[in-house]
N, C-alpha and C positions, 0 to 999 in steps of 0.2 A: 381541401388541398392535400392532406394527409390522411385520407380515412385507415389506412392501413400501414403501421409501422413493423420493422422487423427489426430484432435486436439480436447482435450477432456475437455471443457469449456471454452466459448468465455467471458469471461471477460476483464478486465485490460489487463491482460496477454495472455490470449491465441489468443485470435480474431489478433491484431499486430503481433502476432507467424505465424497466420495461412496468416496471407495477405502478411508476407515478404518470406512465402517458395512458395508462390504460384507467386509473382512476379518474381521468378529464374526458373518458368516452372517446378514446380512440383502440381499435382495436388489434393488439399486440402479438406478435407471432416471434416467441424467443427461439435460438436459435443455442445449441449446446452441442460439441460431440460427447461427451459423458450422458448415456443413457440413463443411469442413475439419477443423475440430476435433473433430467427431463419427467421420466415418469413421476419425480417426488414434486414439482412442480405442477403437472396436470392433475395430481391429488390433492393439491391448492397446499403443497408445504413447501418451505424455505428449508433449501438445503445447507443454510449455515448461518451460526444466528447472527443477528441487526436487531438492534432494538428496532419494533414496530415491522418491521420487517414482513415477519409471517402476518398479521393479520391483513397488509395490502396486497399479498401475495393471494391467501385464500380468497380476500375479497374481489378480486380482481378476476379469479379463475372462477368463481360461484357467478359472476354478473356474465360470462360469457366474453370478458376484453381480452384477456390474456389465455394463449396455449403457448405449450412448446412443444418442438421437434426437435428430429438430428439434422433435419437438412432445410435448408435454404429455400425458400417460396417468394413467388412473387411479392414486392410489394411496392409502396409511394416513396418511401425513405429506409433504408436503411442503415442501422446505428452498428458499429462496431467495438467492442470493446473485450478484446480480447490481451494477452497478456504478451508487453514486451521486455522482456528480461534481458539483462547483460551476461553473454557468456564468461568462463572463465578469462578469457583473455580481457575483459573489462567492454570489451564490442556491443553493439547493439543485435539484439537476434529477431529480428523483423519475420521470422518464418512466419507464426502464426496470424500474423496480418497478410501476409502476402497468401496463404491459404484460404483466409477468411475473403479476400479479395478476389480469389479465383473462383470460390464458389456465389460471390453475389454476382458477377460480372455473366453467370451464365443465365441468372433471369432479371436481369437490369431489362429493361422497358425503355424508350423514350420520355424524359420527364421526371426522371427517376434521381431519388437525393443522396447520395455517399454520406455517411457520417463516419470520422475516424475520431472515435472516445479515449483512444489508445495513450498514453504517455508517447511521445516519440523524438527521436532526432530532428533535426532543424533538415528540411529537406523532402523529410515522409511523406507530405501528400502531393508533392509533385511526382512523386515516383508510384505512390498507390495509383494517381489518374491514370500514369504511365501502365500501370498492371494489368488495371480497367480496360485501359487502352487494347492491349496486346488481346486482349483476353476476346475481345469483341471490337472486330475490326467493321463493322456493320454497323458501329454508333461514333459518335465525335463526342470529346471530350476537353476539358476549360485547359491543360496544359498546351491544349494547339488552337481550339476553338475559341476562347472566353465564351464571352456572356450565350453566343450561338450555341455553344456542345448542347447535344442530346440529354447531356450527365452530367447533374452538377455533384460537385465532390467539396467537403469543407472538414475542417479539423473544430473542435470541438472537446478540449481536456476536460477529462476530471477533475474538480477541486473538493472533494468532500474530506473528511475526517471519519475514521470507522466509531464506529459509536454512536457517531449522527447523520451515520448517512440519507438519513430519510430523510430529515430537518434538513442539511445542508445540502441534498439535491434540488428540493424546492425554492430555497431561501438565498443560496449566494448567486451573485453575478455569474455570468458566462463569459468566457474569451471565446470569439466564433471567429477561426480565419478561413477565408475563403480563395478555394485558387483562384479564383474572378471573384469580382465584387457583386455579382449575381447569384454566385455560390454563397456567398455568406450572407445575402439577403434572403435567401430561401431557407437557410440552414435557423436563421435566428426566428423565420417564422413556425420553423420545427421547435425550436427551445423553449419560444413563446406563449404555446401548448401548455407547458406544467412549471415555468419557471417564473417565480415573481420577484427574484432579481434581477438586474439591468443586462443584459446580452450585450458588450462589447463587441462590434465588428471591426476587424482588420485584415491582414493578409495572413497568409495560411504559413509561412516560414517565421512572420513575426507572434503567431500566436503559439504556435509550438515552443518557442524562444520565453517566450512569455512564462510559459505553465513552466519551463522547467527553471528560468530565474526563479520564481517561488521555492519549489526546493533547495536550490543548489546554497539562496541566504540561508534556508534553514540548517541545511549540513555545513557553511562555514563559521556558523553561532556556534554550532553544537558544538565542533571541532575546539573551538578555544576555549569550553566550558572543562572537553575530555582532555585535553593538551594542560591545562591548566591542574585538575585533577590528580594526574599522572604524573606533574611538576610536586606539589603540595606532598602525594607520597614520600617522593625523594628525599621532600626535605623533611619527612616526618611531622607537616604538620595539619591543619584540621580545613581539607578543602570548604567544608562549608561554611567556618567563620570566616573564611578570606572571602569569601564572592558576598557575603551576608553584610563586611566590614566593607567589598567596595561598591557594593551597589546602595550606598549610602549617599556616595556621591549624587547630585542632580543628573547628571548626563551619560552614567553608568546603568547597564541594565545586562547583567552575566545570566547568561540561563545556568541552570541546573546539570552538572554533570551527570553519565547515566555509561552502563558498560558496550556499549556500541551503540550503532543506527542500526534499526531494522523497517520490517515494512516492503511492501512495495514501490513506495517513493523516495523516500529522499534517499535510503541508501542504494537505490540504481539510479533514479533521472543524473542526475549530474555527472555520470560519465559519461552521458549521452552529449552534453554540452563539449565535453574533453574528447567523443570520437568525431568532433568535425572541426575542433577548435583546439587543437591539445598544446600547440603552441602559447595559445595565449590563454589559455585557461589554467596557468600553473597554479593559481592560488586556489581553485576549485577542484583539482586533482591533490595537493596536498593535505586539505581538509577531507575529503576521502580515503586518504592514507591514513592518517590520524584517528579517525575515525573507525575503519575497518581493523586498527592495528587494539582497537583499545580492550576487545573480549582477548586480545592474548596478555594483556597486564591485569585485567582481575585474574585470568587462570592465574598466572605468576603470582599473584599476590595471596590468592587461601591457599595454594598449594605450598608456599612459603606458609603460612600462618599453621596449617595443616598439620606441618610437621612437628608443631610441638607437641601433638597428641601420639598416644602409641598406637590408636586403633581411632583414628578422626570418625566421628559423625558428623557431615556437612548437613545442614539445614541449608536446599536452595530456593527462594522464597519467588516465584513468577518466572514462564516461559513463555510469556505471550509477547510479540514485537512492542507495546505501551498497551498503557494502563487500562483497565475494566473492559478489556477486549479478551476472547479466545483464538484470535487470529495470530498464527508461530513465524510466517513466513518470513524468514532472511532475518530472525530474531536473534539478538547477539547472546540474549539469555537463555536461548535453547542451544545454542552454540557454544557457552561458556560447561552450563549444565551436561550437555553430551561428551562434551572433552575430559571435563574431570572427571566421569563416568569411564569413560577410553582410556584415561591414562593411570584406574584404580588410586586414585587419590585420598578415596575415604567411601566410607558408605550413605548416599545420599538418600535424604529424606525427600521430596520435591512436594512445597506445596503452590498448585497453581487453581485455584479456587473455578475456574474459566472452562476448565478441563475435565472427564470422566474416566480417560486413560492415558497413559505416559504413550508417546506419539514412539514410534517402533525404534529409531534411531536412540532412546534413551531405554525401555523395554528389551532390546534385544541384548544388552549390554549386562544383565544381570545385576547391577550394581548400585540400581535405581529405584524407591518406591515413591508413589504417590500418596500423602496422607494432607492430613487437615493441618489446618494453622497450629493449631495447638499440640498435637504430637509434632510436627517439625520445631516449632518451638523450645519444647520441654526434655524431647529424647536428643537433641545436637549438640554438641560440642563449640560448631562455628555455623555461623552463621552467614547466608552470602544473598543480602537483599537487592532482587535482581532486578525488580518491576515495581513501582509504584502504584501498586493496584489500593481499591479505596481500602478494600477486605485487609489491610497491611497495617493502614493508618491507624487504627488504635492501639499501638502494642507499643507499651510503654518501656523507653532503655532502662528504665531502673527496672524494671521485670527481669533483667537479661545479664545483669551482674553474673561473674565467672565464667562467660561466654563471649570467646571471643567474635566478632561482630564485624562484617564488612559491605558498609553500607553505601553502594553504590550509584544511589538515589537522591541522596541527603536525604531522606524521610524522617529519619529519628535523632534530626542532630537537636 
């Protein structure tokens, strides 16, 4: 039914897509505009690490399953997973779907399967059919047609964790909504391929709704962990024995404070919920405010601490968005770190274990180096632990006596 898949953006998400249908003997035609990325994949490497990552990548590209290109080829299904970010105004920015949507729509076939992998708004794959549609007025498709169209079209989120994305492509359940229930019957028989946990079918506005409920609990956990945090400052006293002292309680369970959300998800999906629901979404817009507001209260806080030195050396400890990842993006600790850098606050030490060079936004700034655990340690004055990485967990506070220490983790209480 599927001899031939096309995966349409090898990032995070897609490339791990295209290397697990291609290890079940189906064969894989990834799909990138970054030529960079393409030719280091047709030389069987992963252009960014995953655990396990590169060796299904080469092996995938040595058996003959997987290539890649820059442009779009026929195929039986194709996967989309390209990137939907919120612009400054907090908006959903659909361009690169609706491009990636222009160019499948011009060798779409009879028969032929949409997959949208994308994170998206409550709404997206009515409108992607819709693009489909315009795009190729010579096929019928499920927002006019149902079960009849030419083109089936189905949503399909991500649910991994970077770390284990290998593992948990495999291993977890799928939400598969379909804009017909014949779209999602063909879509789960695509998932079925490499996926050995249970494929949920529903409808395609409830499963987008779905994947972004999951983040949006996660960002208003977080939120009361950082609000609380930020309270505990004020009062001068020790966030982590107060959440340590109430999750004592049976029916308490406080996560862990940390100096914003970063990532791909949880700090964008849940405005997506707030751009079509903003009314009734207040409580899931204000834990985004909280949240987004909290790398400006650690700057404020070692820059306050800072000041007790004549010539501060910050030691800032992790730039990665969480822990034993190299992955920066939308990271509040690359964001904390680059500010203090911007605003000449001290001379920073940066150890980020994950990393081989300070990323150009902290590099161009002059005022940044990258060293080992142990010279960040030894040579700082303050200290500003940003990431929870494991490479962290051994360093003992009695080590760190005369230094002051801002521990925005809980790691060394």
């Amino acid at each position: 039914m599927f001899s031939t898949v096309s995966v349409v953006g090898l990032g995070y998400i897609g490339l791990p897509t295209a290397a697990a249908l291609a290890t079940k003997g189906v064969d894989v035609i990834g799909v990138d505009v970054d030529r960079a990325t393409v030719d280091l994949i047709n030389a069987g490497q992963a252009p960014f690490v995953e655990p396990d990552l590169a060796v299904a990548v080469s092996g995938a590209v040595a058996m003959g399953r997987l290539r890649a290109t820059t442009e779009v080829e026929p195929a039986d299904a194709f996967i989309i997973a390209v990137p939907t970010p919120v612009g400054e105004d907090r908006e959903p920015d659909l361009s690169c779907v609706r491009d990636a949507a222009a160019s499948v729509a011009d060798v779409l076939r009879p028969g032929a399967l949409v997959v949208l992998e994308s994170t998206s708004p409550p709404g997206t794959m009515l409108r992607l059919s819709q693009w489909l549609a315009e795009r190729r007025p010579d096929l019928t498709f499920p927002h006019t047609q149902g079960a009849a169209a030419d083109v089936h079209v189905a949503h399909c989120p991500e649910r991994v964790l970077p770390g284990r994305i290998m593992i948990e492509i495999v291993t977890n359940d799928r939400l598969i909504g379909g804009v017909s229930e014949c779209c999602g019957a063909r879509a789960k028989g695509l998932y079925e391929l490499f996926t050995q946990g249970q494929c949920h079918v529903t409808d395609a506005t409830t499963a987008e709704m779905a994947k972004l409920s999951e983040n949006a609990f996660r960002d208003v956990n977080i939120a009361f962990a950082n609000e609380l945090s930020m309270i505990c400052d004020t009062l001068g006293i020790d966030t982590g024995e107060v959440i340590a002292l109430a999750n004592r309680h049976p029916r308490v369970n406080i996560l862990q404070p940390g100096p914003g959300v970063g990532g791909h998800c949880i700090a964008v999906d849940p405005w997506f919920i707030v751009s079509v629901a903003g009314e009734q979404a207040r409580l899931i817009k204000t834990a985004r405010q909280v949240n987004d507001a909290k790398p400006a209260h650690v700057i404020a806080e070692v820059s306050r601490t800072a000041a007790r030195f004549k010539d501060p050396v910050i030691a800032c400890l992790g730039l990665a968005f969480k822990a034993n990842v190299d992955d920066l993006r939308e990271s509040p600790a690359l964001h904390i770190t680059a500010e203090l850098a911007r605003q000449g606050v001290g001379r920073l030490l940066v150890a980020e274990p994950h990393i081989t060079e300070l990323p150009s936004v902290l590099a161009d700034t002059g005022q940044a180096k990258l060293v080992d655990l142990e010279t960040a340690l030894c040579e700082s004055d303050l200290i500003a632990l940003l990431v929870d990485h494991d490479a962290f967990r051994g360093v003992k506070r009695t080590t760190l006596r005369g230094k002051a220490v801002f521990d925005t983790r809980g790691l060394w209480h």
